[in-house]
N, C-alpha and C positions, 0 to 999 in steps of 0.2 A: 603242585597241588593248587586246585582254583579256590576261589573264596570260598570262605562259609556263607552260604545263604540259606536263607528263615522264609518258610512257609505263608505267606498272608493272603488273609479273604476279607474282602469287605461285603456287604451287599451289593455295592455299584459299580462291584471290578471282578475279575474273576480272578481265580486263584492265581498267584504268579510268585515269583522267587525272588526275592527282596538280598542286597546283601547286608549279612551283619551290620558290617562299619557302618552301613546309612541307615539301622534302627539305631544305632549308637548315637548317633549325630545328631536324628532326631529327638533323642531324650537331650542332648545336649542345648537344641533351638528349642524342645520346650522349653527348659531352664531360663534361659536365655530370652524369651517372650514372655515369661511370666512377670518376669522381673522388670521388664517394660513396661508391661501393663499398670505393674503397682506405683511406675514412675509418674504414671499419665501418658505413655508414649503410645500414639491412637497406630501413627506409620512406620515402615521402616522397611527397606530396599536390603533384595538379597546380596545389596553389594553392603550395607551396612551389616549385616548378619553374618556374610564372611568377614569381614576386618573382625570385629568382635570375638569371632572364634577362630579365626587365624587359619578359614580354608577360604577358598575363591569363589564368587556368586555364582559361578558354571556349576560349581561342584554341589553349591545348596539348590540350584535350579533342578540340579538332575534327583537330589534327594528328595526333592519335593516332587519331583515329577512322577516318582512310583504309584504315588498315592492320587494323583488324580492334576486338576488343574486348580492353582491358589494366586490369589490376587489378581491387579490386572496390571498390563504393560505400561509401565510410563509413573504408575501411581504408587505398586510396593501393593506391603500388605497391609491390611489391618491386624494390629497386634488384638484384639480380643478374638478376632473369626480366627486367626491362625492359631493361636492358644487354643481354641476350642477343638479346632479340625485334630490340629497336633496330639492331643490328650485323647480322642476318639480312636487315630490309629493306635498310638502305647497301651491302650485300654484304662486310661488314667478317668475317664468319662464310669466309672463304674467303682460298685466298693469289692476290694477283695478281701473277702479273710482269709487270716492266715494263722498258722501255729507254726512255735519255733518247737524243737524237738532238740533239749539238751540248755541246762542252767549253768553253762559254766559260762566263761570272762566273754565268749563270742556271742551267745545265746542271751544273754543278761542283756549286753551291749544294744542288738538288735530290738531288743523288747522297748529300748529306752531314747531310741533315737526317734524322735520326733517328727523329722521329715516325711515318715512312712504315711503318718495318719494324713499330714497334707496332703497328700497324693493320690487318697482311697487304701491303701494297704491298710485294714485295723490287724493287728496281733492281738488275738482274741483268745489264746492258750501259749501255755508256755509250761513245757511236761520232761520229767527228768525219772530218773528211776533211782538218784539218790535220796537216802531217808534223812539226810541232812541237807539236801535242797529245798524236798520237798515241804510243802506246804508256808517257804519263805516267801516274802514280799519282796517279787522287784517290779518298779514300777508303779503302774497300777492293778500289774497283774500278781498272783498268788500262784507257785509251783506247785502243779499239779503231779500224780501218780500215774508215768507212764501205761500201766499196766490197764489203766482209763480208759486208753487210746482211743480206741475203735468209737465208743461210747461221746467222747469228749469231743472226739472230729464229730461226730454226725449231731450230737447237741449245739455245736459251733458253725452247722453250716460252712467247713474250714473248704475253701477255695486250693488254698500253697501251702506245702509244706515245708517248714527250713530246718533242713537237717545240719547241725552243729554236736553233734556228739564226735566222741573219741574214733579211730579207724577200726578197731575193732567189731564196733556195735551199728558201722553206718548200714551194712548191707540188712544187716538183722529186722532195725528197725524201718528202713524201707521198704523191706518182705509186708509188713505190719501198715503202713500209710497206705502202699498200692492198691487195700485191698478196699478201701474206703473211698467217697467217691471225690477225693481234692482232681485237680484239673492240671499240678503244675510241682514242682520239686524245685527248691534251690537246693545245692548242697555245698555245704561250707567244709566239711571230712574232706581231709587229703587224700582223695583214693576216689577212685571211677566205683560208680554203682550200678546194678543193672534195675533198669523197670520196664513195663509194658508198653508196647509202641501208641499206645492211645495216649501217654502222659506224654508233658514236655517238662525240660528237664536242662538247667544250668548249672553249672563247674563255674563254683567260685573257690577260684585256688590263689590264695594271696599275695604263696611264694612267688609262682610261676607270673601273676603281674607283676611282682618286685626284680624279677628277671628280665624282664619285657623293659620296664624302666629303668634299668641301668646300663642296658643294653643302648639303648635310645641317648643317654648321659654320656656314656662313652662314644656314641660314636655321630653327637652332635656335632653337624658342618662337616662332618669327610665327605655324607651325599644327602642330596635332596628326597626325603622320606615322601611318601605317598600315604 
């Protein structure tokens, strides 16, 4: 089975098929340039970029290369244009809102993590359909009455929706988001959902990375991973 590759379009490129692993990489070199920036660090060579994250400057040359042509030969980059450029393709250049969909320990958690907002993500709802959730403070947001729904996205301008409810209710309440006009689904339910080919749409399955990582643990040094 060949990579998973992700769809991208910019204005200056035409559509072309990106893989996964190097939009990963890339949230990884934002990370990673952000944090430069706030050092004072103006340069930095994709050979310093690989040591740092522990892939090869070939490997970040070729991630970079999807997107266009960055810095120049001999000099590296500058860490504030590459932050900039880098956050344009993630979409991190824009605010997205978003509601979380389910107040329990997952949905709470997400509301409360702080990095989101840095990033553009506001969490601007957070909707449960228990009458002992509802209308609690967490956060600085206030649990809302799923039953709201439709109502509450289109008053929120809600961009993503993060679906954190029980497997029972994931497909239900997705029925109910799709029909609204968000752009993007996370789902945190252990269980595949269906939606319309217009959305896009991510599998966050916590176990299945706890698998993938111990996987990796055991069989550290038998061979050279890619």
């Amino acid at each position: 089975m060949g990579r998973k590759k992700i769809r991208h379009y910019d204005s200056d490129s035409p559509l072309m098929q990106v893989p996964e692993s190097t939009i990963r990489r890339m949230s990884m070199y934002y990370r990673l340039i952000e944090t430069l920036v706030a050092k004072g660090v103006e340069q930095v060579s994709s050979d310093e970029i690989g040591a740092m994250q522990g892939f090869t400057s070939a490997q970040v040359r070729k991630d970079l290369s999807f997107f266009g042509s960055f810095g120049r030969r001999g000099l590296g980059y500058n860490t504030k244009d590459l932050k900039r450029q880098i956050a344009a393709i993630l979409g991190l250049d824009h605010v997205w809102n978003v509601a979380v969909i389910g107040a329990g320990s997952i949905g709470s958690a997400l509301v409360q993590y702080p990095e989101f907002a840095d990033h553009g993500f506001q969490i601007r709802l957070l909707l449960d359909n228990d009458p002992g959730k509802i209308g609690r403070q967490v956060g600085s947001l206030t649990v809302k009455d799923i039953v709201r729904l439709e109502i509450e996205f289109e008053a929120a301008a809600i961009d993503v929706a993060i679906i954190a409810v029980p497997v029972k209710a994931a497909q239900i309440v997705t029925d109910r988001v799709v029909t609204t006009s968000i752009r993007g689904i996370l789902n945190f339910a252990p269980c595949q959902i269906i939606i319309p080919p217009h959305l896009v749409m991510r599998q966050e399955n916590m176990a299945l990375e706890l698998e993938v990582l111990t996987y990796f643990i055991r069989n550290k040094n038998r061979d050279s991973i890619d």
